[in-house]
C-alpha positions in Angstrom: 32.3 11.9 7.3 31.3 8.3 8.0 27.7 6.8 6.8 25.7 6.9 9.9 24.0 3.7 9.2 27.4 2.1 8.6 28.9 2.6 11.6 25.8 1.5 13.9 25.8 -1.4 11.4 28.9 -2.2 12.1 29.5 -1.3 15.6 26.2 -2.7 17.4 27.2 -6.2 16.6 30.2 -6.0 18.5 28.3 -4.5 21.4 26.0 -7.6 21.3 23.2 -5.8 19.8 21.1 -5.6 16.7 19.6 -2.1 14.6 16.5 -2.4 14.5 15.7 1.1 13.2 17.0 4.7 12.4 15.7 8.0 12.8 16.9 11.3 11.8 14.9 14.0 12.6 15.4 17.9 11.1 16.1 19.4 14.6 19.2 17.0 14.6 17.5 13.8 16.8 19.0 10.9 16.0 17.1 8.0 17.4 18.3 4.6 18.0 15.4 1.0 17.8 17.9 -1.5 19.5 17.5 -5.2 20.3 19.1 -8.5 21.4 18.3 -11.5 22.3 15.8 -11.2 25.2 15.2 -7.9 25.1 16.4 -4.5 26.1 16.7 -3.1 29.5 17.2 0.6 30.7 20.6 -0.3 30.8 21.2 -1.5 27.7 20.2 1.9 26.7 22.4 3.5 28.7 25.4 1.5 27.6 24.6 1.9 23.9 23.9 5.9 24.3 27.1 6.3 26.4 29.1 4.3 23.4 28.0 6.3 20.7 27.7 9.5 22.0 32.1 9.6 22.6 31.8 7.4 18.8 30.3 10.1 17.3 32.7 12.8 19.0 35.8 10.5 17.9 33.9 10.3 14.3 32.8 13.3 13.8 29.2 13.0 13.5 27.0 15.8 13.9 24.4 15.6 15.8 22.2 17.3 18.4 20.1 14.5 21.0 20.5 11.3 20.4 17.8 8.3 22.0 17.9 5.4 22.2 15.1 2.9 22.4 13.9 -0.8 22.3 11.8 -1.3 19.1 9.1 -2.0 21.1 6.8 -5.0 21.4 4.9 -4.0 17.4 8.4 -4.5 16.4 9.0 -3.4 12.9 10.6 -6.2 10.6 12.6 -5.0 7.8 15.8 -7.2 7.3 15.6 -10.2 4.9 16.6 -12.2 8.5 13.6 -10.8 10.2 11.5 -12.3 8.2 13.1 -16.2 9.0 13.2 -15.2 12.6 9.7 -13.9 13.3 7.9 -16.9 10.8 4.9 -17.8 12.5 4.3 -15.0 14.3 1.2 -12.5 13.9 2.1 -9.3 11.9 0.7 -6.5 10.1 1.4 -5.1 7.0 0.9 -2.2 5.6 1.3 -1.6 1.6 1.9 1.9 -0.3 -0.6 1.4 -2.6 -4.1 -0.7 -2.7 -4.5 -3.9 -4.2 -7.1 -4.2 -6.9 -9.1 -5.4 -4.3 -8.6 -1.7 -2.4 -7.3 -3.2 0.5 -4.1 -2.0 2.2 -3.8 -2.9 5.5 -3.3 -7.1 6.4 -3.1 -8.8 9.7 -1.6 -12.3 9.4 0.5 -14.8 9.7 4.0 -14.4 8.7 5.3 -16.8 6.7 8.8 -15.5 5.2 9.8 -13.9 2.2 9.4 -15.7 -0.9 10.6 -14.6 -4.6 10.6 -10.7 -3.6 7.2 -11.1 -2.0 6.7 -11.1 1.8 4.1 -14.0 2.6 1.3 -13.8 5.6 -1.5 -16.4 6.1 -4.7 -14.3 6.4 -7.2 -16.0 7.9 -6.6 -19.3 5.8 -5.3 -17.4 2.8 -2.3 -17.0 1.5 -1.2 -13.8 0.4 2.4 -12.7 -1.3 2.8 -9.3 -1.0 5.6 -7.7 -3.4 8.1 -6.3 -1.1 8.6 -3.2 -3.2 4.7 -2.4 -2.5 5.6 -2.9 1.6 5.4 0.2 3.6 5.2 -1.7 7.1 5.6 -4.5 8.4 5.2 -4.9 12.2 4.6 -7.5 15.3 1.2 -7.6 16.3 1.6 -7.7 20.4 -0.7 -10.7 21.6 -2.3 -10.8 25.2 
């Protein structure tokens, strides 16, 4: 049987969209984050649902609901890419593990990735946060 994430990696493209995110849930869920350029409409939902629900028939995938979603506007950013593409933007990030200082949570300014290390501007300071410490990172919606 296929790798789930390779064939939405390599089928979205095509369909002029990007995976954001993947979830598999125990009661057989799969759940679809999708995006493009501009956003994501009820229809583009459709489409992409309609798509891989005969895929996954022709592929043999098991599954039992499948949903499929824009990420939202608290985007999560996970792709090396992301990272160039949402610089300068507000985010916030949310390590594993404390710092030394016992903080865990940031709200920032994201600057990119840099030598393994995610970088945000909080308030003035620069921080470089090791991406194996990362839990989340996400858009911060601003009104």
């Amino acid at each position: 049987m296929p790798n789930l994430q390779d064939v939405l990696e390599s089928t979205l493209p095509g369909l002029g969209y990007e995976l954001v995110d993947l979830e598999l849930a125990q009661n057989g869920l799969v759940r679809l984050f999708i995006d493009k350029p501009g956003g994501i409409t009820v229809e583009d939902c459709v489409t992409v649902s309609n798509h891989f629900t005969r895929l996954f028939m022709v592929e043999n995938i098991a599954y039992e609901r499948l949903e499929v979603s824009s990420p939202g506007l608290d985007r999560p950013i996970r792709k090396p890419e992301d990272f160039a593409r949402f610089a300068g933007q507000l985010v916030k990030v949310k390590l594993r593990l404390p710092l030394p200082d016992k903080r865990k949570r940031f709200t920032g300014t994201l600057i990119g990735l840099e030598d393994g290390s995610v970088v945000v501007d909080a308030d003035g300071e620069r921080l470089a946060l090791p991406l194996a410490q990362i839990d989340k990172v996400r858009l911060e919606p601003q009104f």
